[in-house]
Phi, psi and omega in degrees: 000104179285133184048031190297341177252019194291356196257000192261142181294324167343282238252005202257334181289313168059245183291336204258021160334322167299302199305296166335313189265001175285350173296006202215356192294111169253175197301321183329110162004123122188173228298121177238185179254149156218127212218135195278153206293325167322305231266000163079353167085013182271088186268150218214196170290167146286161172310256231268040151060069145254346180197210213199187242234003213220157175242136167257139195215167184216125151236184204274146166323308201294301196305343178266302202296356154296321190300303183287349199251353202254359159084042183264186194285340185268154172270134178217138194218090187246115188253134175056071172286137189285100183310354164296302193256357190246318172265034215269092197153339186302297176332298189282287209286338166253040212314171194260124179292163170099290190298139177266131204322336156271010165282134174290149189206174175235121172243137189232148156254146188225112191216150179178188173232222203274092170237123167243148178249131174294160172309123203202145151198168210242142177321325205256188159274148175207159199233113168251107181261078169319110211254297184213153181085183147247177183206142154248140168246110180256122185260175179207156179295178174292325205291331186269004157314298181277028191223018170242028177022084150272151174308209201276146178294328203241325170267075203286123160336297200214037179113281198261145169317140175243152157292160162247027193256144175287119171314302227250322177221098183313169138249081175283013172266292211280336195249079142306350157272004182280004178269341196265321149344290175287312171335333179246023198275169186220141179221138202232113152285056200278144182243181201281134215047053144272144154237154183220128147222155184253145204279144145341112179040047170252130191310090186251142189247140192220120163245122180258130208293304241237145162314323168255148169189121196230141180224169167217128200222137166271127143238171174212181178221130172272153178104167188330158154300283213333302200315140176226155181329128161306340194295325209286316214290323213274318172296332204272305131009292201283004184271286201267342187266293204301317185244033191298161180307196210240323141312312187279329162301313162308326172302306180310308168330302202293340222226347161272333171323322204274290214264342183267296178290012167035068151294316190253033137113194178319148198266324194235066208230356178254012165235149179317142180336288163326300177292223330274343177060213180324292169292024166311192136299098159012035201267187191300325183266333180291318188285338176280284167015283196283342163288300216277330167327310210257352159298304189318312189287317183313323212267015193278000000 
C-alpha cells in the first residue's frame, strides 16, 4: 500500500528520525544483533549450526542509533523493540492504519542498517510500515515449507524458525527446491511510507537496502483469547503421531480432517448441542477439562 503512513511523523522526520525517537526514549535496554563485515549483512548459523555468524549485545537507544549514524564496517540489527515498554507514546502518535483501535496488538521498531533476515514466518498478522530506507520482502504461501529447506524448530536466531537457504547466493544442489520456491514468491519493494501485509505464516525474506533502515510493524491474532500457537500441537505431534507406522498415520490424518480441519463441514452436527462434549463450544469447564486432559499423560 503506497505512502499509505507517508503523513505520519516517524516518517515525515526524514534525517532527522534519531532526534524523533529519542523523544521517546526510556532507560530500557535493548536487545541487538552484531555482525563481522565477512557475515554479509546475513545473519544466520555457525558452520556447524550450534550457535550463530553474530553477537548479541544490549544497549541503550540513543547508543544503537550513534552506532548506526557512524556508517562502519559491521552489521547491526535490532528487531521488535516493544514500543509499549521501550517507546511508549510512539504508537498513539504514529497510529497503525486499517486497524481498529480495540484490537489487541503488540507494536514493534525495527532499526539496522544493510541487513537481511532470513525467511521466516510469524504466528500473527502484520502490517509493515517503512519508517526509513528501503526494504524488499520476497514472500512465500505456507504451502511452500517444504520447498524452503527450514532449520531447526527450537533452536532459532530470534524466536521463530528460518530457511536455510542463502537468498543472495543458492545452493541448488543441496536446496534444489528452492527454484519451485521461487516460482511461487511474491516480491515487495518498499520505501519509507509503505505497507505491506502479511498474512498469518506466511514466509517472509526482509532485506534492508539502504545504511539506515527503521520500520514499524503491528501484529495481531484473530480467534478466541484462549488460543495459544498451533505450534505446541505440532510438538505435541511428535509424542502421539510422527512415528507411529505409516498406515496408522494416515488413519490419524482422517480423524483430523473430520474433526479438527471440518472438511466435510461439522463433524457432530447430527448431535445435539448439549451431547457435543468436548467438542462442543469452547466454555470456560471445556477449556479446564482439555487442559487437564492433556497435563496429565504430559507431567508423567
Amino acid at each position: 500500500m503506497r505512502g499509505r503512513v507517508s503523513h505520519w511523523p516517524l516518517v515525515q522526520a526524514g534525517s532527522g528520525l534519531p532526534a524523533y525517537l529519542r523523544q521517546f526514549e526510556t532507560p530500557q535496554p535493548i536487545s541487538a544483533f552484531v555482525g563481522a563485515p565477512d557475515m554479509n549483512g546475513r545473519f544466520f548459523y555457525s558452520d556447524d549450526l550450534k550457535g550463530f555468524n553474530f553477537e548479541r549485545v544490549r544497549l541503550s537507544l540513543s547508543d544503537l542509533l550513534e552506532r548506526l549514524a557512524v556508517k562502519g564496517p559491521d552489521y547491526l540489527y535490532a528487531g521488535a523493540i516493544p514500543a509499549p515498554t521501550h517507546l511508549p507514546g510512539l504508537a498513539e502518535a504514529n497510529p497503525p492504519p486499517f486497524l481498529d483501535p480495540s484490537v489487541e496488538r503488540l507494536t514493534s521498531l525495527w532499526l539496522g542498517n544493510r541487513t537481511r533476515t532470513a525467511a521466516h514466518w510469524d504466528l500473527a498478522q502484520n502490517l509493515a510500515c517503512v519508517v526509513a530506507g528501503r526494504r524488499r520482502f520476497i514472500l512465500f504461501p505456507p504451502d511452500q515449507v517444504s520447498n524452503l529447506y527450514v532449520g531447526p524448530l527450537e533452536n532459532t536466531l530470534a524466536g521463530q524458525p528460518v530457511s536455510m537457504v542463502d537468498f543472495a547466493n543458492p545452493d541448488l544442489v543441496t536446496h534444489s527446491r528452492f527454484v519451485e520456491a521461487m516460482s511461487n514468491a511474491l516480491v515487495a519493494d518498499l520505501e519509507p511510507g509503505d505497507v505491506l501485509y502479511i498474512p498469518s505464516l506466511w514466509f517472509h525474506h526482509v532485506e534492508s537496502i539502504d545504511d539506515f533502515g527503521a520500520l514499524v510493524n503491528f501484529w495481531w491474532r484473530d480467534g478466541p483469547e484462549w488460543m495459544v500457537t498451533p505450534q505446541f500441537t505440532l510438538y505435541h505431534a511428535l509424542l502421539t503421531i510422527r512415528d507411529l507406522p505409516p498406515r496408522e498415520r494416515e488413519s490419524w490424518r482422517a480423524f483430523f480432517d473430520h474433526y479438527i480441519f471440518q472438511t466435510g463441514g461439522d463433524p457432530l452436527e447430527h448431535l445435539p448441542v448439549e451431547a457435543k462434549g468436548l467438542m462442543g463450544p469452547i466454555t470456560p469447564q471445556s477449556l479446564a477439562r482439555i487442559k487437564a486432559m492433556l497435563m496429565g499423560p504430559l507431567s508423567r
